[in-house]
C-alpha positions in Angstrom: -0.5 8.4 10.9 -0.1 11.4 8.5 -1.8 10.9 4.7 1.3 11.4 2.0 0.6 14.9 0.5 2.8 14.5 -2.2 5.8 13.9 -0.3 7.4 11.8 2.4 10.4 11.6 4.1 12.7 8.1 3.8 12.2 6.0 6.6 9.5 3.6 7.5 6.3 4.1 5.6 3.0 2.5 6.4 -0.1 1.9 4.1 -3.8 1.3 5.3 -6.4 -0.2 3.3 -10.0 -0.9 4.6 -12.3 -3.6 2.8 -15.9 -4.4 3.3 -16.1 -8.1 1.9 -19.1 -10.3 2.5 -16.4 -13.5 1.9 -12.9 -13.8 3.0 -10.7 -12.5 0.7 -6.8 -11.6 -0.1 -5.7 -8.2 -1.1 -2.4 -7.6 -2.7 -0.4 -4.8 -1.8 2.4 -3.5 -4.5 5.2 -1.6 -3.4 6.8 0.4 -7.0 9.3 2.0 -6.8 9.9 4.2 -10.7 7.3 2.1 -11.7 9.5 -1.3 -10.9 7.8 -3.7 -8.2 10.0 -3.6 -5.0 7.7 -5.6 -2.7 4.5 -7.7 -2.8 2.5 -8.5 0.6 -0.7 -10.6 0.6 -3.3 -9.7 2.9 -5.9 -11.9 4.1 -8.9 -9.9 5.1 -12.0 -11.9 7.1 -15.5 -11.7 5.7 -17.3 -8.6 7.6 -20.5 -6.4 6.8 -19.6 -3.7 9.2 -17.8 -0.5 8.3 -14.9 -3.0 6.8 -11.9 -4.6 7.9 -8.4 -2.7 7.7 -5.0 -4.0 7.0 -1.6 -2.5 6.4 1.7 -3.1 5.0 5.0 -1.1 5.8 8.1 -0.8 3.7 10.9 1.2 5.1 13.0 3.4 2.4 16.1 4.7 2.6 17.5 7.9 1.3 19.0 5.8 -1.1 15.9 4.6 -2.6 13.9 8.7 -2.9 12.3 9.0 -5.4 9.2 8.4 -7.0 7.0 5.8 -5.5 3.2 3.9 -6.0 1.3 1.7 -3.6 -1.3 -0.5 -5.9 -4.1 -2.1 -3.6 -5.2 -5.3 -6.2 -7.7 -8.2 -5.6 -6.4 -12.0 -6.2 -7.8 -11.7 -9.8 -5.3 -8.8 -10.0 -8.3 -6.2 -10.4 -6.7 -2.7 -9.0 -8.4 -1.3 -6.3 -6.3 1.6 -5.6 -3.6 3.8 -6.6 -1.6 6.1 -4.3 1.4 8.2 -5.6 4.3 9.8 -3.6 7.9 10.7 -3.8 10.3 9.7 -1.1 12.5 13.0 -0.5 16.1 13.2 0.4 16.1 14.2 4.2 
Protein backbone atom coordinates (compact mmCIF):
# COMPACT_ATOMS: atom_id res chain seq x y z
CA UNK A 1 0.00 0.00 0.00
CA UNK A 2 1.25 3.54 -0.84
CA UNK A 3 0.75 6.25 2.31
CA UNK A 4 -1.50 9.40 0.76
CA UNK A 5 1.09 12.19 0.32
CA UNK A 6 -1.39 14.73 -0.13
CA UNK A 7 -3.04 13.35 -2.93
CA UNK A 8 -4.80 10.21 -4.28
CA UNK A 9 -6.25 9.15 -7.25
CA UNK A 10 -10.38 8.08 -7.20
CA UNK A 11 -10.73 4.60 -6.97
CA UNK A 12 -10.67 2.24 -4.09
CA UNK A 13 -8.89 3.63 -1.06
CA UNK A 14 -7.86 1.63 1.94
CA UNK A 15 -7.02 2.78 5.57
CA UNK A 16 -4.89 0.91 8.19
CA UNK A 17 -4.97 1.46 11.79
CA UNK A 18 -2.99 -0.60 14.36
CA UNK A 19 -4.08 -0.72 18.26
CA UNK A 20 -2.34 -2.13 21.19
CA UNK A 21 -5.32 -2.71 23.65
CA UNK A 22 -4.98 -4.75 26.83
CA UNK A 23 -9.12 -5.37 26.44
CA UNK A 24 -11.16 -5.89 23.45
CA UNK A 25 -12.26 -2.89 22.04
CA UNK A 26 -14.18 -1.16 18.98
CA UNK A 27 -12.64 1.54 16.86
CA UNK A 28 -14.59 3.76 14.69
CA UNK A 29 -13.57 4.61 11.41
CA UNK A 30 -15.08 8.08 9.69
CA UNK A 31 -15.02 8.49 6.17
CA UNK A 32 -15.58 12.82 5.51
CA UNK A 33 -15.84 13.83 2.72
CA UNK A 34 -15.75 18.30 2.83
CA UNK A 35 -16.01 17.77 6.19
CA UNK A 36 -19.65 15.81 5.89
CA UNK A 37 -19.57 12.06 7.17
CA UNK A 38 -19.92 9.70 4.16
CA UNK A 39 -19.36 6.33 5.88
CA UNK A 40 -18.94 4.92 9.41
CA UNK A 41 -17.32 1.33 9.96
CA UNK A 42 -16.94 -0.21 13.48
CA UNK A 43 -14.06 -2.26 14.07
CA UNK A 44 -13.70 -4.69 16.66
CA UNK A 45 -10.15 -5.14 17.60
CA UNK A 46 -9.11 -8.31 20.13
CA UNK A 47 -7.23 -7.65 23.37
CA UNK A 48 -3.32 -8.01 22.46
CA UNK A 49 -0.02 -6.84 24.30
CA UNK A 50 2.16 -7.49 21.31
CA UNK A 51 3.11 -4.86 18.74
CA UNK A 52 -0.84 -4.33 18.27
CA UNK A 53 -3.60 -5.53 16.27
CA UNK A 54 -4.38 -3.89 12.68
CA UNK A 55 -7.56 -3.28 11.02
CA UNK A 56 -8.70 -1.51 7.89
CA UNK A 57 -11.61 -0.02 6.17
CA UNK A 58 -11.91 0.74 2.35
CA UNK A 59 -14.20 3.17 0.62
CA UNK A 60 -13.99 3.42 -3.08
CA UNK A 61 -14.41 7.17 -4.60
CA UNK A 62 -15.27 8.13 -7.74
CA UNK A 63 -14.16 10.95 -9.84
CA UNK A 64 -17.28 12.29 -8.96
CA UNK A 65 -16.75 12.46 -5.40
CA UNK A 66 -12.56 14.41 -5.67
CA UNK A 67 -12.14 16.43 -3.49
CA UNK A 68 -11.18 17.02 -0.14
CA UNK A 69 -11.28 14.16 2.16
CA UNK A 70 -10.56 13.04 6.17
CA UNK A 71 -10.30 9.59 7.73
CA UNK A 72 -10.97 10.11 11.75
CA UNK A 73 -9.84 6.89 13.82
CA UNK A 74 -12.28 7.44 17.24
CA UNK A 75 -12.69 5.09 20.22
CA UNK A 76 -16.52 4.01 21.36
CA UNK A 77 -16.42 7.06 23.78
CA UNK A 78 -15.91 9.02 20.55
CA UNK A 79 -12.25 10.05 21.80
CA UNK A 80 -10.27 10.83 18.30
CA UNK A 81 -7.37 8.87 17.79
CA UNK A 82 -6.27 10.01 14.52
CA UNK A 83 -6.66 12.38 11.82
CA UNK A 84 -5.52 11.81 8.21
CA UNK A 85 -6.17 14.43 5.35
CA UNK A 86 -6.17 13.95 1.58
CA UNK A 87 -7.72 15.14 -1.58
CA UNK A 88 -9.13 12.71 -4.04
CA UNK A 89 -7.92 14.15 -7.59
CA UNK A 90 -9.60 14.01 -10.87
CA UNK A 91 -7.78 11.28 -12.92
Amino acid sequence: CDLVGGSVDAGQLYFYTRIRSPTGITVEHRWLREGVVQQVIDLEVGANDGPGYRTYSTLTVSPERSGAWQVEVRTGDDEVLQVEDFVVRLP
